[in-house]
C-alpha positions as CSV (number, residue, x, y, z in Angstrom):
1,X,13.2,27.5,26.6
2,X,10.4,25.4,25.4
3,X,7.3,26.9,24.1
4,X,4.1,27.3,25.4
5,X,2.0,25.1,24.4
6,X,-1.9,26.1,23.2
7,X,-4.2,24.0,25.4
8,X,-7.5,25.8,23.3
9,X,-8.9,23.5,21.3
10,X,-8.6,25.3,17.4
11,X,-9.5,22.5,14.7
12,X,-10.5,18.9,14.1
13,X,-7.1,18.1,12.7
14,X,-5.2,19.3,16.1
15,X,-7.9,17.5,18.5
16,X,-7.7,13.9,16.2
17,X,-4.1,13.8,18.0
18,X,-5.6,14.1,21.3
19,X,-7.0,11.2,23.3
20,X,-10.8,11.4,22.6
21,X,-13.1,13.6,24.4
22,X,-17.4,13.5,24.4
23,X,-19.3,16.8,24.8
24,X,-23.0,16.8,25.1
25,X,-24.5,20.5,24.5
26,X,-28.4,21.2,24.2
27,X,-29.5,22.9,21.7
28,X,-32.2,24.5,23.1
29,X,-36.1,24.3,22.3
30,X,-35.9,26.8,18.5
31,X,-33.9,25.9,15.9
32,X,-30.4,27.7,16.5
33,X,-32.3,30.7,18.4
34,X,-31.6,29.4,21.3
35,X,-28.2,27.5,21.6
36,X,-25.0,29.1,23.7
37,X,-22.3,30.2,21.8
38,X,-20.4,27.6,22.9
39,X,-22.2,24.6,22.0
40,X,-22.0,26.0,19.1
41,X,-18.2,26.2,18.8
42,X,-17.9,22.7,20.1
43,X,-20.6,21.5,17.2
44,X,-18.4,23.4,14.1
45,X,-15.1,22.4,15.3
46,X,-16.0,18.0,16.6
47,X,-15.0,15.3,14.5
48,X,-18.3,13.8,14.8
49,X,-21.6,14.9,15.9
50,X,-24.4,12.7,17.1
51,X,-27.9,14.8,16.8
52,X,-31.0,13.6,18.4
53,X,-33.4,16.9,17.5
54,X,-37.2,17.2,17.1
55,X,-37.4,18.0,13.5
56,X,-35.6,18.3,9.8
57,X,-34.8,22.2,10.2
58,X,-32.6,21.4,13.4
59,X,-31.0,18.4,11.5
60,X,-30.4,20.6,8.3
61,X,-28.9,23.3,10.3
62,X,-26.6,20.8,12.1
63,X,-25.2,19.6,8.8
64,X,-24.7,23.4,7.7
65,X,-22.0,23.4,10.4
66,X,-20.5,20.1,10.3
67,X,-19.9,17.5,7.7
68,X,-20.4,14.8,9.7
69,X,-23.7,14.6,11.8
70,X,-24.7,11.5,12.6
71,X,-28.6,11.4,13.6
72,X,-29.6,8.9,16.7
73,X,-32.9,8.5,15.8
74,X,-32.1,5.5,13.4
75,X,-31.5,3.6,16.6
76,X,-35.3,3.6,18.2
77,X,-37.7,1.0,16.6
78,X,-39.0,1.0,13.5
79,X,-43.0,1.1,12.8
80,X,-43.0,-2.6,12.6
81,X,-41.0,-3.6,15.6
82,X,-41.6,-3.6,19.6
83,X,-38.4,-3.0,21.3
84,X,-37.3,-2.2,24.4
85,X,-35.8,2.1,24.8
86,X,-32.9,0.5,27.2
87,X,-32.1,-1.3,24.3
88,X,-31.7,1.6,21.9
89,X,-30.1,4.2,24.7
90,X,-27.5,1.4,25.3
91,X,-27.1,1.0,21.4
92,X,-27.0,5.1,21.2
93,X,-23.9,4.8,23.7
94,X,-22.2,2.2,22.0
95,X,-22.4,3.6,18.9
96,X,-21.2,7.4,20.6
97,X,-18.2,5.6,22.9
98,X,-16.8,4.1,19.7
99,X,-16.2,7.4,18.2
100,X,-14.4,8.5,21.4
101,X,-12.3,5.7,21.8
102,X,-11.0,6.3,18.0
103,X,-9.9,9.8,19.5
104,X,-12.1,12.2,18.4
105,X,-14.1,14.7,19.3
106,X,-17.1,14.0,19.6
107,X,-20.3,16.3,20.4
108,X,-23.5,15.2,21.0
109,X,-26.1,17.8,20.7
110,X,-29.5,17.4,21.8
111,X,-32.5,19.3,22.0
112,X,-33.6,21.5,24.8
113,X,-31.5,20.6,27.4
114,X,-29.6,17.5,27.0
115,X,-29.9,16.4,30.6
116,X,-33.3,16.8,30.9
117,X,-35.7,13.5,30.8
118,X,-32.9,12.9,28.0
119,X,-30.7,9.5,29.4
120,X,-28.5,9.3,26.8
121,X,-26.4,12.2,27.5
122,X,-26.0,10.9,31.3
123,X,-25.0,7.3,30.4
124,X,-22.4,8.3,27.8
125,X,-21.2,10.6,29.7
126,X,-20.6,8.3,32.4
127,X,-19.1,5.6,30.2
128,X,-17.0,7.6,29.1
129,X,-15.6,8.9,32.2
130,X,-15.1,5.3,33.6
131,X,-13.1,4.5,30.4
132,X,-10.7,7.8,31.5
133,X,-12.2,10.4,28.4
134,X,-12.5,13.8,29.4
135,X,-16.3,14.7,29.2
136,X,-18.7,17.2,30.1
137,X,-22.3,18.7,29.4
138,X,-23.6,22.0,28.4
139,X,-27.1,23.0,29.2
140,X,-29.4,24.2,26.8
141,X,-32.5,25.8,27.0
142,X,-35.4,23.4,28.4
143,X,-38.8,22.8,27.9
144,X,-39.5,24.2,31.6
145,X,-37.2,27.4,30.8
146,X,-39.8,27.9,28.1
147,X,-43.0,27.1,30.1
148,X,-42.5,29.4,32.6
149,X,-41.9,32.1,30.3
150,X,-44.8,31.3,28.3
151,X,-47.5,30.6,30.4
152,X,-45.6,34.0,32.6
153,X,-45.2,31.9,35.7
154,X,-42.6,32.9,38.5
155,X,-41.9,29.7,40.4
156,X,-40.1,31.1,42.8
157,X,-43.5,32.6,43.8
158,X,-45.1,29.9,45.8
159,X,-42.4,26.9,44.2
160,X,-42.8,23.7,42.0
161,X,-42.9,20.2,42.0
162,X,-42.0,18.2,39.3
163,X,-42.4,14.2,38.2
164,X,-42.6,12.1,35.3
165,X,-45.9,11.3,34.9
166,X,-45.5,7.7,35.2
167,X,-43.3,7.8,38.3
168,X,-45.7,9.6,40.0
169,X,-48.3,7.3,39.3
170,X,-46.1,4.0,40.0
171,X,-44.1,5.7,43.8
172,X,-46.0,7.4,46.7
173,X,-45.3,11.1,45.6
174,X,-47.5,13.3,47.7
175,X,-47.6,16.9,46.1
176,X,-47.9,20.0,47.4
177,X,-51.5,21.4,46.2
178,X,-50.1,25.2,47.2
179,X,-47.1,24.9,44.5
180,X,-47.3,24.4,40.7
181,X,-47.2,20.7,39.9
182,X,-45.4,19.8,36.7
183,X,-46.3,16.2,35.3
184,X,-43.7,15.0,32.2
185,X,-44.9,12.9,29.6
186,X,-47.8,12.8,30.3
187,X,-48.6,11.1,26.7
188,X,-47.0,8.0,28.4
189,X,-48.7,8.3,31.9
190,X,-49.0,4.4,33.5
191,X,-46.5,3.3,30.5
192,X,-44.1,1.3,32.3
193,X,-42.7,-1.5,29.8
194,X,-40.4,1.5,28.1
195,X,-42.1,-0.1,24.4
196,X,-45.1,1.8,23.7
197,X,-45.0,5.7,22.7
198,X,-48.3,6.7,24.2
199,X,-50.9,5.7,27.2
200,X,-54.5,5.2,27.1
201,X,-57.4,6.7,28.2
202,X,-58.1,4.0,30.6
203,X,-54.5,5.0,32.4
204,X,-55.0,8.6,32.7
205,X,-58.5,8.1,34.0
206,X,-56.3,6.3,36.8
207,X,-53.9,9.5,36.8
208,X,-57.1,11.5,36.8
209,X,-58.4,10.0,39.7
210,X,-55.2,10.0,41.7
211,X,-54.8,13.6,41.5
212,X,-58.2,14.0,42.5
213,X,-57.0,13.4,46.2
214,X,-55.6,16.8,46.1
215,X,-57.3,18.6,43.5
216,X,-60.4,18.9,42.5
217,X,-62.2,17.5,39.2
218,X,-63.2,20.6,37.8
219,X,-59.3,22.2,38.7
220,X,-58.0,24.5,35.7
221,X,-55.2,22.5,34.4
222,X,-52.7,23.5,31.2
223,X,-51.4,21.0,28.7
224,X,-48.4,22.6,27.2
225,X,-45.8,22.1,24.3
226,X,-43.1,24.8,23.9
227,X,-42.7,25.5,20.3
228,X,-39.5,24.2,18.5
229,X,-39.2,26.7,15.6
230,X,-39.3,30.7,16.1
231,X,-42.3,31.0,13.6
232,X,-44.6,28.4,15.8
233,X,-46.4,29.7,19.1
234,X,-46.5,27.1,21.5
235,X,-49.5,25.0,22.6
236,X,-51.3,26.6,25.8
237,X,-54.6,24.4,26.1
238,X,-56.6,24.8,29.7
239,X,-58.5,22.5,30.7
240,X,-60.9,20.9,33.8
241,X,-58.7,17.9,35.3
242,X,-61.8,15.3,34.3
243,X,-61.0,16.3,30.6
244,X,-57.8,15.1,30.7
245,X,-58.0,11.3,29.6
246,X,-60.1,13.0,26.0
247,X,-57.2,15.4,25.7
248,X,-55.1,15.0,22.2
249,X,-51.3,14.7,23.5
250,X,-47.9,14.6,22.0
251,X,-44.8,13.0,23.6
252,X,-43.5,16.6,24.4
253,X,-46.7,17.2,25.8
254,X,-46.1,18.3,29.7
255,X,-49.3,18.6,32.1
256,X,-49.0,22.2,34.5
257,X,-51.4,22.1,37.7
258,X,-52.0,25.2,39.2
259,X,-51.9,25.5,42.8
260,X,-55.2,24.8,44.3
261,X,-54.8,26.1,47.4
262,X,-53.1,29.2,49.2
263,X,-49.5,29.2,50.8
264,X,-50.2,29.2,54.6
265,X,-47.8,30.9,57.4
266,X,-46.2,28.4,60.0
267,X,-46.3,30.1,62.9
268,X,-44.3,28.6,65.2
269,X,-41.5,29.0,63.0
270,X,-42.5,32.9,62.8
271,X,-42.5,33.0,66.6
272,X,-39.2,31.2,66.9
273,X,-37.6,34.0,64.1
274,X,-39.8,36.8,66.1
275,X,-41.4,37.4,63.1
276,X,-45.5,38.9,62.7
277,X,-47.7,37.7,59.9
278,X,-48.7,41.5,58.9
279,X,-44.7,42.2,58.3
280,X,-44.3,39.6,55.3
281,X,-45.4,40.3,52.0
């Protein structure tokens, strides 16, 4: 009678005889607060671990619980340089893919949510399928998760929309002025050559006045940063819409528009569902 074999995966030394295998896990938004218990497991127990956090507490913590962390950020330019980001996500791949073709396990663990305006994850993930490795991805807490709960938003309310702030500049995206309208990166707003790590105030005057189709000048908006370690509060600045362009911004910066109008009923939908305006909530 043969034995059953154990298909859990229980230490480095057992998994190195494995064919490789890449894991991407977030690590949420506050340093180890807010990671699953399983991206956890799969950090302590992977043969390598690519980090691409926000700070040296998440970094230290990482190397607490595996020897060999490996950051990513050594890969974007340096001070001195201009170079392209498709140059260093490709690099960021390579460098990930050659761990998993050795046969290891490899976890790479980013913050918030690593599919999230966060490429890398995607592409190596898809390279390694292609090249027949077993991978997956483990959500994490995201920088929206941590909005709405900050600001005390229920989006199911009256909905969202949500861009990067460049590609709704750049494509015809019509929003809906009776929803909540999140704009991403909005430090890089009009930045389309993927070499420069902020905009200017000439491009969000642009942004500015685009959104002024649908909302108006003096519109309460909210510039907001969710904090990234538990002792921080995160940044919860309102502001008129025209103040926007003098506005100091990060790169995790994130631009919430209130609605600036009401939901209104369709009616000849309520008529076709025999429905009366005075029965819905």
């Amino acid at each position: 009678m043969l034995k059953a074999q154990n298909t859990e995966i229980t230490s480095k030394s057992e998994q190195s005889k494995n064919v490789g295998r890449l894991v991407c896990v977030g690590t949420g938004m506050h340093l180890a607060g807010q990671i699953s218990t399983l991206s956890k497991s799969y950090i302590e127990i992977a043969d390598v671990v690519f980090s691409l956090v926000t700070d040296g507490f998440a970094a230290r913590w990482l190397d607490a619980i595996n020897t060999d962390v490996r950051s990513l950020q050594s890969f974007y330019a340096k001070p001195d340089e201009v170079k392209n980001r498709r140059d260093t996500y490709s690099e960021m791949v390579n460098a990930i893919l050659a761990e998993v073709r050795k046969g290891k396990l490899v976890v790479c663990a980013f913050y918030g949510h690593p599919g999230i305006f966060a490429c890398v994850a995607h592409m190596a993930i898809k390279q390694a399928r292609a090249e027949g490795f077993e991978s997956n991805m483990l959500p994490g807490v995201s920088a929206e998760a941590c909005l709405w709960a900050d600001l005390g938003i229920d989006p199911g309310n009256v909905g969202h929309q949500s861009f990067e702030a460049t590609q709704f500049l750049l494509y015809n995206h019509i929003p809906n002025n009776c929803t909540h309208l999140l704009l991403w990166q909005i430090a890089l707003a009009g930045e389309h050559t993927l070499t420069q790590f902020s905009t200017t105030t000439a491009k969000l005057e642009i942004l500015v006045e685009h959104l002024s189709q649908w909302y108006p000048l003096d519109h309460p908006v909210v510039i907001y940063e969710a904090a990234t370690l538990p002792f921080q509060q995160p940044r919860i600045d309102s502001i008129a819409l025209s103040d926007l362009p003098f506005a100091s911004l990060k790169a995790i910066s994130t631009l919430m528009i209130p609605p600036s109008k009401k939901l209104t009923l369709n009616q000849q939908i309520l008529d076709k569902l025999g429905i009366t305006a005075d029965t819905i909530g």
